[in-house]
C-alpha positions in Angstrom: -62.9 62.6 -30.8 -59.3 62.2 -29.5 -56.7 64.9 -30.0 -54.7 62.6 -32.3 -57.8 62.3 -34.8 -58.5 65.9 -34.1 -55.1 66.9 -35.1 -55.2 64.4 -38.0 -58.3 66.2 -39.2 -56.1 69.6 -39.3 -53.1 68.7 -41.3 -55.5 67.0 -44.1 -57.3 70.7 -44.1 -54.1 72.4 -44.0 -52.6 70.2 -46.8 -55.7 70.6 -48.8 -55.5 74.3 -48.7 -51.9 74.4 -49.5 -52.2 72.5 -52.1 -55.5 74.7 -53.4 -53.4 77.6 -52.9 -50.5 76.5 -54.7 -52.9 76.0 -57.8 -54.2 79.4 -57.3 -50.9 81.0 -57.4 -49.4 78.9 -59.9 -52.6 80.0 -62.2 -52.3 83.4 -60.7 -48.8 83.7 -61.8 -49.4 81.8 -65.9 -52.2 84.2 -66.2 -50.8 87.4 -64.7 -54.5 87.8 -61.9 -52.3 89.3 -59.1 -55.6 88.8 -56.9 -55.8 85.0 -57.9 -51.9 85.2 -56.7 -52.8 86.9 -53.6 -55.9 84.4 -52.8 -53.5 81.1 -53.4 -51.0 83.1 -51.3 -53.7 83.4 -48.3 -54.3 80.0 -48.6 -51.2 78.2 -48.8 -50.7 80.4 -45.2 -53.5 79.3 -43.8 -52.9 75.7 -44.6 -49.6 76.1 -43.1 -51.0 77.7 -39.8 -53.7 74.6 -40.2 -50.9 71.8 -40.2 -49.3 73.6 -37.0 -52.2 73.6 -35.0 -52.6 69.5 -36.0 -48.8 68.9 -35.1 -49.3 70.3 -31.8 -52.6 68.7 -31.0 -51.0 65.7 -31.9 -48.0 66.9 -29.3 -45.5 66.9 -32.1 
């Protein structure tokens, strides 16, 4: 596998688990579950730290 679809393959993880984490938090906040806050927080950060690692395989 290249770097480019390697890196590809990292931003579609770390979009994913933004996005789940952005439900979490969202649903944490309506329903006033500070963990379920807390777990969407983790993720959208991880996501974030996932779409890095694809930019700069990808040399961007």
């Amino acid at each position: 596998m290249s770097n480019q679809n390697q890196g590809l393959g990292d931003k579609v993880k770390g979009a994913v688990n933004k996005a789940k984490g952005e439900v979490k938090d969202q649903v944490g906040n309506a329903t006033n579950n500070k963990n379920l806050q807390a777990s969407g927080k983790k993720d959208k950060a991880k996501g974030k730290v996932q779409e890095g690692v694809g930019k700069f395989k990808d040399g961007q």
